[in-house]
C-alpha positions as a printed NumPy array, in Angstrom:
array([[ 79.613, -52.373, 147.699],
       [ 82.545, -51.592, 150.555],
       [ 84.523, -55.333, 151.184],
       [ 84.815, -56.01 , 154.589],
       [ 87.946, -55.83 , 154.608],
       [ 88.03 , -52.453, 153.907],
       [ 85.276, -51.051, 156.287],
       [ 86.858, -52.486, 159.674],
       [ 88.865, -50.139, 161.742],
       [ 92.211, -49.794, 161.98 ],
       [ 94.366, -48.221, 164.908],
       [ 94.92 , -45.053, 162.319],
       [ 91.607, -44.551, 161.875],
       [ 91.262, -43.852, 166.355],
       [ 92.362, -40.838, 168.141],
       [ 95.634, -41.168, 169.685],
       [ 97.333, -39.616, 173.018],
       [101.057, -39.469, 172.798],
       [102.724, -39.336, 176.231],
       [106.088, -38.85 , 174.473],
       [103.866, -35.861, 172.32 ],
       [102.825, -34.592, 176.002],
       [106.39 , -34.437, 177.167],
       [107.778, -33.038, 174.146],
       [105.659, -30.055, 174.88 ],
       [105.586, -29.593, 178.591],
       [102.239, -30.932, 179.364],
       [103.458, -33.169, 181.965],
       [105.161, -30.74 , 184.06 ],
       [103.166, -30.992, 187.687],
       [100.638, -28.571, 188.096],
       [101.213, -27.506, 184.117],
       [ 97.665, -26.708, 182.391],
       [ 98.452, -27.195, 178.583],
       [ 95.339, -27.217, 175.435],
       [ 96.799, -29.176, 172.268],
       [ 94.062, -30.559, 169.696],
       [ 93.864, -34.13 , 168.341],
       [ 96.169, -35.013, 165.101],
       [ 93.177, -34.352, 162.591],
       [ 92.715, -30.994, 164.329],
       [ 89.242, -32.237, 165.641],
       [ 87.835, -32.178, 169.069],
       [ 89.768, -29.606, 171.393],
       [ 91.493, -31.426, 174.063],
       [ 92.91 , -29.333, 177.5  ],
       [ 95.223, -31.957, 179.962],
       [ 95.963, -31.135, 183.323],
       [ 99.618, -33.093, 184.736],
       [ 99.283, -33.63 , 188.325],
       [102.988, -34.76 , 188.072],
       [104.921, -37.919, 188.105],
       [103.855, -41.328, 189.08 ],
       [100.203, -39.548, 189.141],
       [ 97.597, -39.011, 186.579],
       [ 97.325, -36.721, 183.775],
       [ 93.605, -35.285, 183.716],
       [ 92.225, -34.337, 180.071],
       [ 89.447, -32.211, 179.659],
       [ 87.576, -33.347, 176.488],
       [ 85.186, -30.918, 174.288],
       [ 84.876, -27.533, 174.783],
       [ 84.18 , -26.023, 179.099],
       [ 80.545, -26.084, 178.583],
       [ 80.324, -29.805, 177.753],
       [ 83.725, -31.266, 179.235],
       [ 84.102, -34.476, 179.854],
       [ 86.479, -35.391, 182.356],
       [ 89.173, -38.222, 181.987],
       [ 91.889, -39.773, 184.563],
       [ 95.059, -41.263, 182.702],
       [ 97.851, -42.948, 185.186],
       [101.262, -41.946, 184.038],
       [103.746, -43.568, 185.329],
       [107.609, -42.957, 185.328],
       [110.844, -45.595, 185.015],
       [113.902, -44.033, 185.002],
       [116.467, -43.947, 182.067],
       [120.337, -45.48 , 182.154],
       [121.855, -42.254, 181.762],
       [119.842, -40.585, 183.932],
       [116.345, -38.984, 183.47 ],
       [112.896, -40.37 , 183.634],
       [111.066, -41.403, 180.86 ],
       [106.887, -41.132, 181.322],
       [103.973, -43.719, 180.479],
       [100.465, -44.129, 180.042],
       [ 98.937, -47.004, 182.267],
       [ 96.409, -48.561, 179.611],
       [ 92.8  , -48.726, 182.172],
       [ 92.116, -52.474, 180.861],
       [ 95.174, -54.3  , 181.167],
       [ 97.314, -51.758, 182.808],
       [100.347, -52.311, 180.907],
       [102.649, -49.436, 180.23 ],
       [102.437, -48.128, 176.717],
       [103.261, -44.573, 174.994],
       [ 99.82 , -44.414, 172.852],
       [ 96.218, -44.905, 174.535],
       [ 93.597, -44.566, 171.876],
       [ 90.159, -42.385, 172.3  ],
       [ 87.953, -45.408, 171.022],
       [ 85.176, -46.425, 173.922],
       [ 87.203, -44.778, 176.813],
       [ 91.411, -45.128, 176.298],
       [ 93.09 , -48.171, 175.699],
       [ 96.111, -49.702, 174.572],
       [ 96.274, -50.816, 170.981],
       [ 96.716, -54.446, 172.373],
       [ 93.765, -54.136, 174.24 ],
       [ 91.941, -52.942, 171.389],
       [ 93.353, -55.7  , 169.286],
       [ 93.048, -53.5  , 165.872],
       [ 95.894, -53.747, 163.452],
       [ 97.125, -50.976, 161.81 ],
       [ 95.953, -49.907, 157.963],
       [ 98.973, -51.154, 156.347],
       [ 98.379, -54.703, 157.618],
       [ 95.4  , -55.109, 156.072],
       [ 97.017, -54.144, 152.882],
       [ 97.812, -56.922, 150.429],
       [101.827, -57.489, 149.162],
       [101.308, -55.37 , 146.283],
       [ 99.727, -52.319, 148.467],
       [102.593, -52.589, 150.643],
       [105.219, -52.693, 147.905],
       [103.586, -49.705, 146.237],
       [103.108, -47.894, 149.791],
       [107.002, -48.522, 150.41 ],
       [108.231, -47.546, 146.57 ],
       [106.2  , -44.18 , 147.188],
       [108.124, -43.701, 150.887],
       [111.517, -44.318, 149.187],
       [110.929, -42.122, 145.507],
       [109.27 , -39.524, 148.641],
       [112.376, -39.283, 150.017],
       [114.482, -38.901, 147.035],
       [112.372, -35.773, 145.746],
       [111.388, -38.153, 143.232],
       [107.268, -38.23 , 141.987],
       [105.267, -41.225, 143.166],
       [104.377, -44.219, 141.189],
       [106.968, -47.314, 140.683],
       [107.286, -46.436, 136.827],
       [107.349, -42.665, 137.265],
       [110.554, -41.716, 135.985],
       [113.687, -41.19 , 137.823],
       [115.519, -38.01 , 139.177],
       [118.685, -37.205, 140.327],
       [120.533, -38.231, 143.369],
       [119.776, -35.751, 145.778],
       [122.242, -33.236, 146.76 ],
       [123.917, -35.124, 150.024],
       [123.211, -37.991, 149.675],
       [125.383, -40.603, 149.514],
       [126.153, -42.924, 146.549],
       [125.918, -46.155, 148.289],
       [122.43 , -45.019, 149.957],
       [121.665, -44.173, 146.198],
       [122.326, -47.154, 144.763],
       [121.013, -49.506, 147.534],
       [117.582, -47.489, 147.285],
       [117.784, -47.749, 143.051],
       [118.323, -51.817, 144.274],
       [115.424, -51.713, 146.604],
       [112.889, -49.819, 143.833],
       [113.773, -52.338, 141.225],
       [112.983, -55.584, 143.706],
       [109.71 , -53.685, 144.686],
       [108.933, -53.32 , 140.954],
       [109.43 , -56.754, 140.   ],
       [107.205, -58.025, 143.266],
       [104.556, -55.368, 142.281],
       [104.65 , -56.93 , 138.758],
       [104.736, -60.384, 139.669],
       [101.512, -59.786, 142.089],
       [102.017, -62.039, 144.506],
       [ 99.026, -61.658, 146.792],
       [ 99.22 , -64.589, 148.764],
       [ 97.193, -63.509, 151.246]])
């Protein structure tokens, strides 16, 4: 039997729409046809940018079946000069850099789901963070896996301070304090 609390969505489990992802790739150049694919690599996406302070029109599924959709970017300008683009969410039409593909786009607070690792108890989270830290030191996973090396350039101090933060994530794993 699936909990509930496991079977509700979260915001990683929707398909997202980057603007800064757009930009970083030239799909919001005016006039600029780009095709990019969803994260997962599923349903084949083409966006048309009909430039700034406009709309960005994606082109969802493949020509035969395409299904049409009008996102309003707009554009505030940066303190050092540039512009920096946003989605208008369609419900509340607050700027945000994600909309998410759920029933039409919306903003994720407009869709009011949390993301997975907020629905993970303290211990989840302290094992999820262990893994990110032992990740990035080459090291395996797992808070009693054992320990490597420091890795070549990096520095003591950021050594020792993640050694500190791995033991105090131990000791909460171990002392399981799901007060949730």
């Amino acid at each position: 039997m699936i909990s509930t609390r496991a079977a509700r969505q979260c915001l990683d489990d929707q398909l997202p729409v980057d603007v800064r992802a757009l930009a970083r790739i030239g799909a919001l150049a005016a006039g600029q046809l780009t095709e990019w694919r969803w994260p997962a690599g599923e349903e084949p996406c083409a966006g048309v940018a009909l430039g700034c302070d406009s709309h960005l029109e994606l082109r969802l599924g493949d020509p035969s079946h395409c299904r049409l959709v009008m996102l309003r970017i707009v554009c505030t300008p940066c303190t050092f000069g540039g512009v920096r683009q946003w989605f208008l969410c369609p419900q509340c039409r607050g700027r945000c850099a994600v909309l998410y593909a759920a029933a039409g786009f919306q903003c994720r607070r407009c869709m009011a789901l949390p993301y997975r690792s907020q629905r993970q108890r303290r211990r989840g989270r302290a094992l999820l963070r262990a893994n990110k830290i032992r990740g990035r030191m080459g090291w395996p996973p797992g808070l009693f896996a054992p320990d490597g090396q420091r890795p070549k350039g990096m520095h003591e101090r950021t050594f020792a301070r993640c050694q500190e933060t791995l033991d105090q994530l131990a000791i909460e794993y171990l002392q399981g304090r799901d007060a949730r």
